[in-house]
N, C-alpha and C positions, 0 to 999 in steps of 0.2 A: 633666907629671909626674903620674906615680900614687900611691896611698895603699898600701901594703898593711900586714897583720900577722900575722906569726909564731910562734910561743911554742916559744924556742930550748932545748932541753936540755943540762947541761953535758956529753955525750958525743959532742956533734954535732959536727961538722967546720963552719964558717964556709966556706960557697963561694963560688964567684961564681957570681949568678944568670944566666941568659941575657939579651938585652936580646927583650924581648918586639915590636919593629919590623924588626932584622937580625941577631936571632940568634948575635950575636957574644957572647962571654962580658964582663960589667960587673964594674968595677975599685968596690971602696970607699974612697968619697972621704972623707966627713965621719960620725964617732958625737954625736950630743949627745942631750942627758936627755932624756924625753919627759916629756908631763904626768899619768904614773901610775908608780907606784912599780914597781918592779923592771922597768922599761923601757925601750929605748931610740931612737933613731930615728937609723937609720941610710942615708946616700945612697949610692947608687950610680948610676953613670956608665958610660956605652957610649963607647970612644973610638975606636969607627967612625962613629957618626950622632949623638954629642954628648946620646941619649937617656938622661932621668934618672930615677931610681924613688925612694922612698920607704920605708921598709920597717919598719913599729914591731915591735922584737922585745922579748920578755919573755926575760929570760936569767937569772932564778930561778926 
């Protein structure tokens, strides 16, 4: 699984990312706090090859 981070605007559209091994589009599985303020970490899941990502977004 990878780390990334984002810093989300509130005019942005939430997508689903690609999965970066089969290119299939990744489902969001789980949101929970991250450890800075206006943050949060969100997972996403490939449900062709089971790949997971990471993804710390700022959404203020």
């Amino acid at each position: 699984m990878r780390d990334f981070e984002f810093r989300l605007f509130a005019t942005e559209i939430i997508g689903h990312p690609r999965c970066t091994e089969c290119s299939t589009f990744m489902w969001l599985s789980i949101i929970e706090p991250a450890d800075k303020p206006d943050h949060d970490l969100r997972l996403f899941e490939c449900p062709r090859c089971q790949h997971a990502m990471r993804v710390k977004v700022r959404y203020r």
